[in-house]
TORNUKOL-757742 format. One record per atom (N, C-alpha, C): residue in three letters; x, y, z. Coordinates in pm, whole numbers, plus 50000, padded with zeros to 5 digits. Layout:
N
alaXYZ ...
***
This chain:
321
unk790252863246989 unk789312852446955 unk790102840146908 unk789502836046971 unk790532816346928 unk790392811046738 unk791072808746706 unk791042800846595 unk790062787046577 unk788942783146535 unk788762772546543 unk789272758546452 unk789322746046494 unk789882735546490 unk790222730546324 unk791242728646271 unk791882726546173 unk791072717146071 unk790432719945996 unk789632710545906 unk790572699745823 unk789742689445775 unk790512679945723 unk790882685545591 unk790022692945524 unk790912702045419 unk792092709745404 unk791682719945519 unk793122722145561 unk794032718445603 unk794342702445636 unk795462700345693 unk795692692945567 unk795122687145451 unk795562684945334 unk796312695845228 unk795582707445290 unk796812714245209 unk797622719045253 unk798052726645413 unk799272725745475 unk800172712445435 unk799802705645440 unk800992692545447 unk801362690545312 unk800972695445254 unk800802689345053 unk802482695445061 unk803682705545062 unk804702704845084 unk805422697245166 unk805352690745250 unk805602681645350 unk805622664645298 unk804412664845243 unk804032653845182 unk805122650745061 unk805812657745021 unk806162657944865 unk807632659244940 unk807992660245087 unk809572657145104 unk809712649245135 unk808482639545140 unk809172622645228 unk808442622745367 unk808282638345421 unk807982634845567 unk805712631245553 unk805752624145629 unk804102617645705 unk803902622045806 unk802432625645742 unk801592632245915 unk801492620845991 unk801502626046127 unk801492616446258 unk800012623746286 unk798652618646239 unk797612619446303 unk796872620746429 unk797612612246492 unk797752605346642 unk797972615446728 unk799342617746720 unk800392627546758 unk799812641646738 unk798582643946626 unk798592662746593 unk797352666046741 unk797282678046710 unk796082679646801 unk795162693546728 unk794542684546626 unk793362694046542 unk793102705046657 unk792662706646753 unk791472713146832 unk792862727446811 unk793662721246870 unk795282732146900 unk795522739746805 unk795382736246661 unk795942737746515 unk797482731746566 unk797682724546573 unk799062718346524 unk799172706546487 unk800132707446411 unk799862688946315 unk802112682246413 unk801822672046397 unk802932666446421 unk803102657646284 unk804162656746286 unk804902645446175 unk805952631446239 unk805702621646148 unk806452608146230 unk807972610546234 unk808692605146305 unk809812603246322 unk810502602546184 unk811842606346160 unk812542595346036 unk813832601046095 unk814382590446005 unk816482588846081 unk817112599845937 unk817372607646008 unk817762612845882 unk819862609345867 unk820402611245792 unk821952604545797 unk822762614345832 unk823842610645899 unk825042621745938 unk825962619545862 unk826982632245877 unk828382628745829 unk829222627245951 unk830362621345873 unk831412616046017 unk832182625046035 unk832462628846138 unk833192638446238 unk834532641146208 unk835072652846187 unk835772656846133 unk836772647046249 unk838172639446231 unk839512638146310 unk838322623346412 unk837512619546361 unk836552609146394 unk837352591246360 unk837202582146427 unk837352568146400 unk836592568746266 unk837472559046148 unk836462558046040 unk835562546846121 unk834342545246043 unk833342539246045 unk831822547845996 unk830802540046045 unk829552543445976 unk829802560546032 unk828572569545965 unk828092581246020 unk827472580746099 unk827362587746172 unk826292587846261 unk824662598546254 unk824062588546268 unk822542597346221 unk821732604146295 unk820562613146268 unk819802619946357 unk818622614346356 unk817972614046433 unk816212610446460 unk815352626846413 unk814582630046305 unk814262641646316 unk812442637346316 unk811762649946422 unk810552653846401 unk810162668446388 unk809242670746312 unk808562679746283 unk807432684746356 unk807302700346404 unk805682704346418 unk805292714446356 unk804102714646327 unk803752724146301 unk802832733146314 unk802322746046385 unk801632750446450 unk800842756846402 unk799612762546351 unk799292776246285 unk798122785646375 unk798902793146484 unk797682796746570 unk797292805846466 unk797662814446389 unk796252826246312 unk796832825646214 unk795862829346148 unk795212832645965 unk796712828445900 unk797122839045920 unk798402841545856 unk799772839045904 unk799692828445999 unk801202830246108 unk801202810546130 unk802462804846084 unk802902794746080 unk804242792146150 unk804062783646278 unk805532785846324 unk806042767046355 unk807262763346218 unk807622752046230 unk808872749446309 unk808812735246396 unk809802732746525 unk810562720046451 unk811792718146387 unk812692706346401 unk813172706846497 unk813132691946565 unk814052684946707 unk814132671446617 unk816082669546648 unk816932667846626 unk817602659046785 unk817452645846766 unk818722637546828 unk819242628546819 unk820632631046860 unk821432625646805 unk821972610846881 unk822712598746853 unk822332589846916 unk822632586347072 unk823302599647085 unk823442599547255 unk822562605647333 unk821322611347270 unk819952619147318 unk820172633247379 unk821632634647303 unk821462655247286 unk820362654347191 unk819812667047245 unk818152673147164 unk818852690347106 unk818822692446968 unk818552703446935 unk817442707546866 unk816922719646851 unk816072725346816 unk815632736346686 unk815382733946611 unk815372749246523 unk813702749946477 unk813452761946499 unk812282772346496 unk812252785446439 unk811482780746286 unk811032793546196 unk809572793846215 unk809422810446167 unk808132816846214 unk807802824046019 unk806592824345969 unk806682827645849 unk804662823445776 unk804412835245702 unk803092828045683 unk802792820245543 unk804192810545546 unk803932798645423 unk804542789445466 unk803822777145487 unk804332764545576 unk805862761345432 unk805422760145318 unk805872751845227 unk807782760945253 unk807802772745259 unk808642778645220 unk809302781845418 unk808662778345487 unk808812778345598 unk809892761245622 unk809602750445540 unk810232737845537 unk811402742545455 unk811162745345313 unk812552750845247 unk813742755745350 unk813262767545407 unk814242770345485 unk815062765145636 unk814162758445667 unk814342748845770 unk815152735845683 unk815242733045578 unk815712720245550 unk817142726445485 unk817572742945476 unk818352741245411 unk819442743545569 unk819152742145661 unk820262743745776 unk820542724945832 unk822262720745809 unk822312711445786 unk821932707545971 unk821712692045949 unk821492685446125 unk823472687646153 unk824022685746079 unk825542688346169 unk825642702546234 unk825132713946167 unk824972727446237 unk824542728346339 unk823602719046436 unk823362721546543 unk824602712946668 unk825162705046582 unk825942695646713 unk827322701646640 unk828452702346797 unk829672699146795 unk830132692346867 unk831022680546834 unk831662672046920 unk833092674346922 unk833962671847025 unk835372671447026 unk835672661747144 unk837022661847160 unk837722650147281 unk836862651547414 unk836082641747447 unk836092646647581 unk834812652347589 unk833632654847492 unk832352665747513 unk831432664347373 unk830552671247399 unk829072670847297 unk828642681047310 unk828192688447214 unk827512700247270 unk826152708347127 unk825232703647193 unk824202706347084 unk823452717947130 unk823332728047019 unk822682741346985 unk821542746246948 unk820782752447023 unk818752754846955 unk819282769846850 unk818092769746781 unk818612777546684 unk817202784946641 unk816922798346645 unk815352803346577 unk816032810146407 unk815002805646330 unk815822812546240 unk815142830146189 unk815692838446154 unk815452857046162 unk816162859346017 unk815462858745978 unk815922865545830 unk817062851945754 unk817802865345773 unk819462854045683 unk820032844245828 unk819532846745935 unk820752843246074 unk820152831846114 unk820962825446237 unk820692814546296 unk820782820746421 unk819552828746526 unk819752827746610 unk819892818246773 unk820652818446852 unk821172807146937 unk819722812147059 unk819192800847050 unk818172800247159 unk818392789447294 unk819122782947282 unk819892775947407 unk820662763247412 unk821892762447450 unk822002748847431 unk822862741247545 unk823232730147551 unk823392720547638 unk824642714347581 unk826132712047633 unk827072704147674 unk827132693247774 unk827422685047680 unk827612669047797 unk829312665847835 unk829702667947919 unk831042661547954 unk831032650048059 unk831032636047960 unk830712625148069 unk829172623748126 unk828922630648248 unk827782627848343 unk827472639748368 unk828842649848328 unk828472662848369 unk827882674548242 unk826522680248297 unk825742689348195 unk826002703448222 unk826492712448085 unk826302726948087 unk825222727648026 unk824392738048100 unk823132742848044 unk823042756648038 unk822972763247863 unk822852781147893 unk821112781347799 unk820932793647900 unk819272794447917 unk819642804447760 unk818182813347690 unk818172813647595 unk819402831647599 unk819952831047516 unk821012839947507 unk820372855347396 unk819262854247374 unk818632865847272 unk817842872547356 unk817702870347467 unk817042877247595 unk817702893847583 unk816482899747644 unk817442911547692 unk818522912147806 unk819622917347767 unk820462916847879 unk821842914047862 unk822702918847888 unk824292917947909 unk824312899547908 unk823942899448000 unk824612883748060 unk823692870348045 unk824202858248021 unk822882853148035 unk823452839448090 unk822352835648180 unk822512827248234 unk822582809148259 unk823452802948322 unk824102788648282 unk824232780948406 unk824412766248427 unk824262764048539 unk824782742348468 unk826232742548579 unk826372725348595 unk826282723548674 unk825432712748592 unk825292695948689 unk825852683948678 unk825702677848786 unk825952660448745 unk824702654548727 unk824552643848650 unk823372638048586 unk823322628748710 unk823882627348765 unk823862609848868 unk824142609649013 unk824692620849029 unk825212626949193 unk824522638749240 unk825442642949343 unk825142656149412 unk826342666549329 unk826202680549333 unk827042686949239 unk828562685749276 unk829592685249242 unk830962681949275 unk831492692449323 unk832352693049403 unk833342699749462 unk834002707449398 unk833502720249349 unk835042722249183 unk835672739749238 unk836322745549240 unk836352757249244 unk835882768649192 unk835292777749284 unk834182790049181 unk834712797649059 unk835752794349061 unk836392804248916 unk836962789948800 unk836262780848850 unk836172774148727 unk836552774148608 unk835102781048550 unk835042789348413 unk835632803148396 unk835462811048498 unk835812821348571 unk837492822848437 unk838552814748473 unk839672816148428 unk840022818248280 unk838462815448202 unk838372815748078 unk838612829148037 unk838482841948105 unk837662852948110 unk837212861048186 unk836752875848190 unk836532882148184 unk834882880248151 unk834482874848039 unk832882871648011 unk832482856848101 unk833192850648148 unk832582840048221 unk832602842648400 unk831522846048434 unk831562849748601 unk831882841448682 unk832132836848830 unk832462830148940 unk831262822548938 unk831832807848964 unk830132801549011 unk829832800149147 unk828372798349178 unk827592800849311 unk826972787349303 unk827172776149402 unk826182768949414 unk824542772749473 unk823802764349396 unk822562768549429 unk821002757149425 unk820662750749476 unk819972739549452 unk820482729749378 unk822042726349403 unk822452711449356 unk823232716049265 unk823232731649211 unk824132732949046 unk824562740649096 unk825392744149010 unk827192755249028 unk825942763348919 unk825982778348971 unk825152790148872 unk825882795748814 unk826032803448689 unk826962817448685 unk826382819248538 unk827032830648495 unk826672839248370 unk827532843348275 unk827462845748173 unk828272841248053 unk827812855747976 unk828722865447991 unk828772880447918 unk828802878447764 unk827562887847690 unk827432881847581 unk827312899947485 unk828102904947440 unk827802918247382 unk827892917147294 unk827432930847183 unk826702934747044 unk825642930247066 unk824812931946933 unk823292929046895 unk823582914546780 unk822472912546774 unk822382896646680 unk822772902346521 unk822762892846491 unk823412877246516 unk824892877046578 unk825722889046592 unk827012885146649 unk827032877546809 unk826042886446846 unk825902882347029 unk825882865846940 unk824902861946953 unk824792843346900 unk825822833746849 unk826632841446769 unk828112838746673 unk829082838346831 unk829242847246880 unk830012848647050 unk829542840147127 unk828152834147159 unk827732827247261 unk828492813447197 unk828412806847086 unk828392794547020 unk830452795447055 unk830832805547022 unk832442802146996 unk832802801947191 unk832252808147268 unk832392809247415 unk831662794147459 unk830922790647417 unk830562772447476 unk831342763247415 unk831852764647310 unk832902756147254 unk834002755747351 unk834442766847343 unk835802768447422 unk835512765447609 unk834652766847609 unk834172758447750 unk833992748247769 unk833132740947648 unk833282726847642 unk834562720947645 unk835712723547557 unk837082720947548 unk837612719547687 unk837722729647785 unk838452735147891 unk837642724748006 unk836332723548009 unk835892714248124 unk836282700148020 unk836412694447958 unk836822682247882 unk838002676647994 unk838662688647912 unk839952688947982 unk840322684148145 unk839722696948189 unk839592700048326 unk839362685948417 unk838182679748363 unk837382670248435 unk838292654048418 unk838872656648289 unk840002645948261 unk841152643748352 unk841372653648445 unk842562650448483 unk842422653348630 unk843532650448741 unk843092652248880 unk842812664948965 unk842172668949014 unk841522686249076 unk842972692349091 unk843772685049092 unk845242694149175 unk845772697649029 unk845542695748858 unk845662695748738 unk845662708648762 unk843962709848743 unk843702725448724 unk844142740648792 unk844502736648940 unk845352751148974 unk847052749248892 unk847612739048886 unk848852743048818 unk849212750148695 unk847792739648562 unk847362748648499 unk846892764748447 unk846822761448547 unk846062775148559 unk845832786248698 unk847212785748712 unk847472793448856 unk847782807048782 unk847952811548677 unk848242829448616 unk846872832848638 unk846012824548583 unk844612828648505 unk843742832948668 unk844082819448750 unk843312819548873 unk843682835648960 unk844632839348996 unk845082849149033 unk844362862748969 unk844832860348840 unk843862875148743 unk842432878848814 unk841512866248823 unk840262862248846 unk840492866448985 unk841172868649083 unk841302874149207 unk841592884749209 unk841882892749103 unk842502904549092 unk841032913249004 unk840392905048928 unk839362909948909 unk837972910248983 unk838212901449091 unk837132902349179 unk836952911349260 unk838672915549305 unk838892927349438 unk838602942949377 unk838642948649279 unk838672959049190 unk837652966149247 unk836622962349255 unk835452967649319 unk835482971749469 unk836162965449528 unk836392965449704 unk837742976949637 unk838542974349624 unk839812981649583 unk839722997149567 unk838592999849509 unk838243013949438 unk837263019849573 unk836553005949642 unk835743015349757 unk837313019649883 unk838213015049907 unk838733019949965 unk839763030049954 unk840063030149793 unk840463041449746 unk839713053849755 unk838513050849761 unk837863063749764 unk837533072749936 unk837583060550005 unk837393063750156 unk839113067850197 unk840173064450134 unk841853068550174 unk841733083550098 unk840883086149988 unk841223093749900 unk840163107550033 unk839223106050072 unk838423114450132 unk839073116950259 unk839283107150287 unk840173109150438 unk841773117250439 unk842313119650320 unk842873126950291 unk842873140450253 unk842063142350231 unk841393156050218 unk842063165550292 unk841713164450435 unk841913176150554 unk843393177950547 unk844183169450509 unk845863170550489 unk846363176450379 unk845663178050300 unk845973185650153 unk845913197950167 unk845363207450254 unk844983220050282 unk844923223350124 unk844093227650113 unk843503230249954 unk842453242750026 unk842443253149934 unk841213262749986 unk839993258849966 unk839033265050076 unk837813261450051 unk837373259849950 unk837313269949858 unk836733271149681 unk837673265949598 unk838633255449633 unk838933250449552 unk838503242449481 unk838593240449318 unk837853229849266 unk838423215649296 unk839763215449309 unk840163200349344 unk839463195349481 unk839323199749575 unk838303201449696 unk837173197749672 unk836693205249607 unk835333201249543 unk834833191949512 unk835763182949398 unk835823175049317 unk835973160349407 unk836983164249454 unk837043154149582 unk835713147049673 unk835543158749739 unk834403154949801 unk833113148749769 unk832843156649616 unk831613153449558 unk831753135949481 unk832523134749487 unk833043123749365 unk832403114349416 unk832103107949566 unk831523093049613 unk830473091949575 unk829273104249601 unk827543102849533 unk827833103949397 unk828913111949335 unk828873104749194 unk828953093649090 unk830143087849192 unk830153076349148 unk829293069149195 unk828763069249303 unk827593062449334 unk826533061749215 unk825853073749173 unk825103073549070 unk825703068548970 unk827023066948898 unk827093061448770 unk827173048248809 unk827543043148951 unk827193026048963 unk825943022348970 unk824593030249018 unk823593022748931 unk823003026248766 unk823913033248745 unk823763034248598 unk824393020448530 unk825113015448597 unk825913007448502 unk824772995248439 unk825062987348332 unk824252979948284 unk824512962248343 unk825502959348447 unk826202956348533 unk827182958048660 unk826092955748742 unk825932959148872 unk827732953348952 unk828472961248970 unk829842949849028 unk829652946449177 unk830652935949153 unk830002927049327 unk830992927449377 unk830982939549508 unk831822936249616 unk831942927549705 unk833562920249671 unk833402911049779 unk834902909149821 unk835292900549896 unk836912894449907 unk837022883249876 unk837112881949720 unk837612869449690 unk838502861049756 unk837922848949781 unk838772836249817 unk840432839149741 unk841382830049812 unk842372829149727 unk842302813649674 unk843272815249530 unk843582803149470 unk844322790449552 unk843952779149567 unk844452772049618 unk844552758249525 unk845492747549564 unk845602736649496 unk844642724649583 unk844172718449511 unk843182710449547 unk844182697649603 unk844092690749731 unk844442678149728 unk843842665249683 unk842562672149662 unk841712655649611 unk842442645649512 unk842412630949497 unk843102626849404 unk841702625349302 unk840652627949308 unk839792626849162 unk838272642549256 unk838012640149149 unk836632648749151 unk835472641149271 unk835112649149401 unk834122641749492 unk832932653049474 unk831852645849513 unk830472655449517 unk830722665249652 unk829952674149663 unk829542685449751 unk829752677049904 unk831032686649995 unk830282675150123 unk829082681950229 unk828752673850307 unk827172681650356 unk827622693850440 unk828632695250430 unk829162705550536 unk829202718350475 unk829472717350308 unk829412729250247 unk828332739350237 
***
């Protein structure tokens, strides 16, 4: 059964904590019928960046919502941006608006952004008890956007995808990120963006603590990367690229080990009832079954080899690709 529409009483006393921090209902902006109230804009102040040009701080634009679909259930949204129009997010759930703001005001606006040489990278955040869980966030390098979808999902891996803000997607090599790791997969173009997935293990809050220190260090590495000419990055990184070829084949590697290993068989003369015999034979439907057991599926394929790029700068996709 629906809730009906937020009386003017009640939104006098939801807000009566709100009211008493400085922030104003945006009337305009709420939508009684919905139960949610909005609040006006205000600049709230930054601090300056750690290894930053002195000068002013730089500040945030913050708004407030606030929702109350039932009786007892209040769920408040800060968005947060900053003056280059990264948007972060944080979202507590709790049935006391007043103490629902407390805790929302005690997570600073610098906690959601990191900046370094070269990149931006702002963080959504739900908050769960004592934690800050990571609900998605977005890196800017230049023109070019990383985007990872929400990372508290069920699932090993979760998924990410660059773009260019102004072009067609660039020309870059699929192991990219790939070289970071072991947790960063090969990318796949796919409707204009480079796709791939970003291995994220334990349970929360560590998975979240891992996602945040793995986009940093990605942000850093495409900074980098994108700074300098395509033929940079294989010299750089011609050990790493290779590994990433060596971890792609593993899967193909082991299927033909197992077809040299069967086909060997009849040359071993082993007795019928032997268990090594046995063992042998039976082993492909076994492993078969523990590969769809796995909680990650491996992808046979023949990786490309590493090559050095001749481009002298970064070009978009050509139509031929």
């Amino acid at each position: 059964m629906s809730q009906a529409p937020l009386t003017h009483h009640e939104i006098m006393t939801i807000v009566a904590p709100f009211t008493r921090s400085g922030r104003q209902l945006d009337l305009g902006a709420s939508d009684r019928a919905a139960r949610s109230l909005r609040f006006k804009p205000r600049q709230r102040p930054g601090t300056q960046p750690a290894g930053a040009t002195p000068g002013p701080a730089q500040g945030f634009v913050e708004t407030l919502q606030l929702d109350h679909p039932d009786a007892d259930r209040y769920v408040l949204t800060r968005t947060l941006t900053d003056p280059s129009g990264l948007v972060a997010r944080l979202e507590g759930e709790g049935p006391d608006p007043g103490r629902l703001l407390e805790a929302i005001d005690t997570v600073p606006a610098e906690r959601a952004f990191v900046a370094g040489p070269g990149f931006a990278l702002a963080q959504s955040h739900r908050l769960a008890a004592e934690s800050l869980l990571l609900t998605g966030a977005e890196v800017r390098i230049g023109d070019l956007r990383l985007i990872l979808s929400e990372p508290t999902r069920l699932g090993v891996r979760v998924g990410f995808e660059l773009r260019h803000a102004t072009t067609d997607a660039l020309a870059i090599p699929d192991d990219l990120l790939a070289v970071l790791g072991r947790d960063w997969s090969p990318l796949s173009l796919d409707s204009g963006a480079w796709k791939g997935s970003l291995r994220l293990r334990g349970k929360e809050p560590l998975r979240s603590r891992r996602a945040e220190d793995a986009l940093t260090a990605g942000a850093q590495h495409l900074a980098t990367t994108f700074a300098e000419p395509p033929a940079r990055f294989h010299e750089r990184r011609i050990a790493a690229r290779w590994a990433v070829v060596l971890r792609r084949a593993l899967p193909l590697l082991a299927c033909f080990g197992l077809i040299g290993a069967a086909a060997a068989v009849p040359r071993l003369h082993l007795a019928e009832n032997s268990g090594l015999r046995m063992l042998i034979f039976n082993a492909p439907p076994i492993l078969m079954m523990l590969f769809f057991c796995l909680r990650e599926l491996p992808r046979i394929e023949l990786p490309p080899l590493p090559r050095r790029s001749r481009s002298p700068q970064w070009q978009p996709v050509s139509p031929a690709h």
